[in-house]
C-alpha positions in Angstrom: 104.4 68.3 307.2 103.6 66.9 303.9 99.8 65.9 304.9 99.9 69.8 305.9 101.0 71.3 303.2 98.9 69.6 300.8 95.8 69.9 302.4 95.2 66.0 302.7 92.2 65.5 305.4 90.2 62.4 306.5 85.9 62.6 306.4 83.4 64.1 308.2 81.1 67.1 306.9 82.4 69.3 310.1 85.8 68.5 309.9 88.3 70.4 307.9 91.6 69.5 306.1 94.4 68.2 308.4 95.8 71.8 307.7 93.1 73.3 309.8 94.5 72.2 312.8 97.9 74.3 312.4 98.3 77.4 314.5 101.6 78.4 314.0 104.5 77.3 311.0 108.0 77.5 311.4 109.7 77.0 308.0 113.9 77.0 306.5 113.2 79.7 303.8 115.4 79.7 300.5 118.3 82.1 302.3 119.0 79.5 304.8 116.7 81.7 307.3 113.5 81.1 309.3 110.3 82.4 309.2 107.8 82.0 312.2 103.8 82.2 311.4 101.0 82.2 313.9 97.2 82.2 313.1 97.3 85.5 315.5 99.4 87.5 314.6 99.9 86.6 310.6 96.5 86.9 309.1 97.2 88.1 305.8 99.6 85.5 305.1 98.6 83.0 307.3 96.3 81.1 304.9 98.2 81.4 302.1 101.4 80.0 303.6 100.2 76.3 305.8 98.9 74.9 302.5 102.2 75.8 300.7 103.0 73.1 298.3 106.4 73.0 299.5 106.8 76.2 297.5 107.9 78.3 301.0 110.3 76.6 302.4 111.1 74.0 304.7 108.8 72.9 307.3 110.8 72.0 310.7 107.8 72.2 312.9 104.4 72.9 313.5 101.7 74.0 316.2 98.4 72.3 316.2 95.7 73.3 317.8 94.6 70.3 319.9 91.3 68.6 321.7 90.9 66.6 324.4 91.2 62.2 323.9 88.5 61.1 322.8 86.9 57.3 321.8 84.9 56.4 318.5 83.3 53.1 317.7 83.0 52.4 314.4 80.7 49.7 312.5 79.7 49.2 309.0 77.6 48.6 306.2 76.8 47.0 303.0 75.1 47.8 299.7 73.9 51.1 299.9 71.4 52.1 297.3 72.6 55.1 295.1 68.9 56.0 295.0 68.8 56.3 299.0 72.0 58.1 298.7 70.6 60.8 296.3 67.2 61.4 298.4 69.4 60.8 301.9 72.8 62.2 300.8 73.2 64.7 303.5 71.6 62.5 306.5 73.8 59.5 304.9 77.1 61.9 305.2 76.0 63.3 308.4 75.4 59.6 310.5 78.8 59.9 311.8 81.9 62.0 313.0 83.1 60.5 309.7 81.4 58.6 307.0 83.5 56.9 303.8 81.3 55.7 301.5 83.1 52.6 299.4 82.2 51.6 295.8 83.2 49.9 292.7 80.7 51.6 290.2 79.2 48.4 288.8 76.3 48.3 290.7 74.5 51.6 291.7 75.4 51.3 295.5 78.0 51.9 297.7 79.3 48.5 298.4 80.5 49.7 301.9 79.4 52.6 304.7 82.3 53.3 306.9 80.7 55.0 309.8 83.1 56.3 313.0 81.1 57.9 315.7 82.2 59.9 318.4 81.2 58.7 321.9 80.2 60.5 325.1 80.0 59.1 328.3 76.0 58.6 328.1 76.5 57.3 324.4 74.4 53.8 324.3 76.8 53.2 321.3 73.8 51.1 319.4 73.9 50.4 316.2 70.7 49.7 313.5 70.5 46.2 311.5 70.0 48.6 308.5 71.2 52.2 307.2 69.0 53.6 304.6 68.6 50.1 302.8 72.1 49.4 303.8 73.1 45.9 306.0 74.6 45.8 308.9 78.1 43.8 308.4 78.6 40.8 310.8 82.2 40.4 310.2 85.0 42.6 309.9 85.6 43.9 306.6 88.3 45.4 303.7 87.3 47.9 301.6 88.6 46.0 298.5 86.7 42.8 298.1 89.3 39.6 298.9 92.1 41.7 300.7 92.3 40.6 304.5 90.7 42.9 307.1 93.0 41.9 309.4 95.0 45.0 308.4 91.6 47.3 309.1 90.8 49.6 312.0 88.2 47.7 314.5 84.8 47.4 313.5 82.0 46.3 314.9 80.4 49.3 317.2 84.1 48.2 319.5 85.0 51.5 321.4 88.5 52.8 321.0 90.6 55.7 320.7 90.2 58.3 317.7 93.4 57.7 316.6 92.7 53.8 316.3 89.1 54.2 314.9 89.4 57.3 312.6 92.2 55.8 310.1 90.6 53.0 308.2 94.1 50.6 308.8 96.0 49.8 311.3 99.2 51.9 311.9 101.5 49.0 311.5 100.4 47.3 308.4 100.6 49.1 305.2 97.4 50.9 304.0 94.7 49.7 301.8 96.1 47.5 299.1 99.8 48.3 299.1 100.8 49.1 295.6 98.6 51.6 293.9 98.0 54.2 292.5 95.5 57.6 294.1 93.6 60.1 292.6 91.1 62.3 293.8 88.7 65.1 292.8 86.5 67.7 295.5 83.5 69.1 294.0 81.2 71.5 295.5 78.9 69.5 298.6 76.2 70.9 296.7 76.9 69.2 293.3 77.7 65.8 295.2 74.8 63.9 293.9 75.1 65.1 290.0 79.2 64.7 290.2 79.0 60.6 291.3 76.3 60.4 288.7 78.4 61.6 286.6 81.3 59.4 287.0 79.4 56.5 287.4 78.5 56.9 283.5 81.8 56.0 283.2 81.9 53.1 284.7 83.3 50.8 282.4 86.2 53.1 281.5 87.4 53.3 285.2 86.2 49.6 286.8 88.9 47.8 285.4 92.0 49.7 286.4 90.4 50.2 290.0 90.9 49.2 293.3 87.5 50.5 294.8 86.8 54.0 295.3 85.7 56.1 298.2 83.5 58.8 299.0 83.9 61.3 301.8 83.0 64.8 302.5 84.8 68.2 304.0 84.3 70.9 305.5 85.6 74.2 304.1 88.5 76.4 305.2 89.7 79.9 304.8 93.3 78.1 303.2 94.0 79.7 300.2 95.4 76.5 298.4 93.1 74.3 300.0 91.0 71.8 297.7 88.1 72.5 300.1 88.7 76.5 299.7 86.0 78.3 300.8 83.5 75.3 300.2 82.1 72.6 301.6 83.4 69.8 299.8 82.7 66.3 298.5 85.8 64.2 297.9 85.7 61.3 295.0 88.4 59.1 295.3 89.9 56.3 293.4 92.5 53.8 294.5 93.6 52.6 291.1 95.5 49.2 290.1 99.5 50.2 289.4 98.8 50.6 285.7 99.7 54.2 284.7 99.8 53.7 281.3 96.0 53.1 281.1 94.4 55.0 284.3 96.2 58.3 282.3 93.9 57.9 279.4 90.8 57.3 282.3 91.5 60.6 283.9 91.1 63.2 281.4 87.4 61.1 281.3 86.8 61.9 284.6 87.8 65.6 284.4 85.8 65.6 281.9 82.7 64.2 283.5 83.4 66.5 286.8 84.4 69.6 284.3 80.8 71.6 285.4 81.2 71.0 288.9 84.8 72.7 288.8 87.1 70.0 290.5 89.8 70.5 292.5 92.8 67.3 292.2 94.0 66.7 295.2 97.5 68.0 294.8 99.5 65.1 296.3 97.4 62.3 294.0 97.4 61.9 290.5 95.4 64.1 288.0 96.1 65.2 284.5 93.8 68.3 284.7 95.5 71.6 282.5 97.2 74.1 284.0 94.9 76.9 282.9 91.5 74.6 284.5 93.3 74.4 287.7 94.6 77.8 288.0 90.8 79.0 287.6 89.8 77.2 290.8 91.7 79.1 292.8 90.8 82.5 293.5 93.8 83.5 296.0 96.6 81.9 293.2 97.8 85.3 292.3 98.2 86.3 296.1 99.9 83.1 297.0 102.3 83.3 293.7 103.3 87.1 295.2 104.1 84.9 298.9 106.2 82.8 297.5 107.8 85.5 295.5 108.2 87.4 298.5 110.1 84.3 300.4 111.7 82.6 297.9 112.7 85.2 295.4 115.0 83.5 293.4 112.8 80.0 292.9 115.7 77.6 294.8 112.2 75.6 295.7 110.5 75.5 292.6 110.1 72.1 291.3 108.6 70.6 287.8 104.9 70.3 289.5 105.0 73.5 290.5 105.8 75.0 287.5 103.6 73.1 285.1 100.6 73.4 287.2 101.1 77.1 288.6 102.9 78.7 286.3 102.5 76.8 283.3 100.0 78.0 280.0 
């Protein structure tokens, strides 16, 4: 409910938000009733309400709109150029049912491709020695250099189910490097190439409060709240050391850098972007202020977030 209703997704550049998935909501609204919303039969509010912030009500269930099992093998690579990445971005993005590009900033390259492909029956399931100047790796690997990949999905081209292949760790071992901090920012697809440049200026503002960052694209959605709102987004994401203090004087750097690209925060991670810059990337705001109006009248779920960054100057 809470990946839902933030709009938190995984990569690929045809796959949409977790929130895509939802068919129907059933939410606890502020007068202790309930309020039942289908993609059929709701579509004026329908968008506006399954990436609700927690502004609605209470999520006690949802309907998702499901596929059949499927496997994924998953391998991947090291040191990718940026200069293949700018002349390749879209083929680079596109080599998998998901791609995660790792990197630290230092070096111009992505110091790890994550690539998950989807497998048919005929699939061969072969791999290439090199992607786009990138190395094939010949061991299992973390994303952040000297943690144990022990913790990681399987590598390796070794077939498995999506749901064991498609998260980057294991279900049972805690994620990435454990305690941490998150932030991330979707640009327009478009702008993807200008807006890593872009941060990558700032490398030596954001490398040493970082844990390694990632780079993944979505698809867009019709979800009023949704970062990837009506575009096709690239996602820039930073894993940050547990140092608060100092990553909230890098961010406003970063907002900065990624200010003519108009960024959207993800809305569950850390940003420090003003109220009035985030309001203006949202072109339904207004229509989804009048929802929750409409089901939560007297503001019993209003919250400090969502009055600075919704309704604040």
């Amino acid at each position: 409910a809470g990946a839902i209703s933030t709009g938190t997704h995984g990569s690929g550049i045809h796959n949409g938000n977790l929130a895509t998935a939802v068919e129907g909501l059933h939410l606890v609204t502020a007068d202790g009733g309930t309020l039942e919303l289908r993609r059929e039969k709701d579509g004026e509010q329908f968008p506006g309400s399954v990436v609700g912030l927690g502004g609605l009500g209470v999520t006690s269930s949802v309907t998702l709109k499901m596929v059949p099992n499927f496997q994924v093998a998953q391998s991947v690579y090291e040191r990718l150029p940026f200069e293949e990445l700018k002349t390749h971005f879209e083929e680079i993005f596109s080599a998998g049912y998901s791609v995660s590009v790792f990197n630290d900033w230092q070096r111009h390259e992505g110091t790890q491709v994550w690539i998950k492909r989807r497998l048919e029956a005929e699939d061969k399931n072969e791999w290439p020695a090199e992607f786009f100047g990138a190395k094939l790796a010949k061991e299992k690997l973390h994303p952040v250099a000297g943690h144990s990949a022990e913790s990681c999905t399987e590598q390796m081209g070794v077939p498995g189910p999506w749901y064991e292949r498609l998260p980057h760790f294991k279900l049972e071992f805690t994620p990435s490097s454990g305690r941490e901090l998150q932030t991330e920012y979707f640009v327009p697809l478009e702008h993807g190439v200008e807006a890593i440049l872009a941060v990558e200026k700032l490398k030596n503002q954001i490398t040493p409060h970082l844990f390694i960052s990632e780079l993944r694209t979505i698809a867009a959605d019709e979800l009023w709240m949704s970062m990837a709102y009506k575009r096709p987004s690239l996602a820039i994401h930073f894993t940050w050391k547990p140092e608060w203090a100092e990553v909230s004087q890098v961010l406003p750097l970063i907002e900065g850098a990624l200010e003519p690209f108009g960024p959207r925060p993800h809305w569950a991670k850390l940003f420090t972007l003003p109220s009035g810059r985030l309001k203006a990337q949202y072109a339904q705001l207004n229509e989804f202020k009048a929802l929750l109006k409409k089901h939560d009248p007297e503001g019993k779920f209003r919250n400090e977030f969502l009055a600075n960054n919704l309704y604040g100057a």
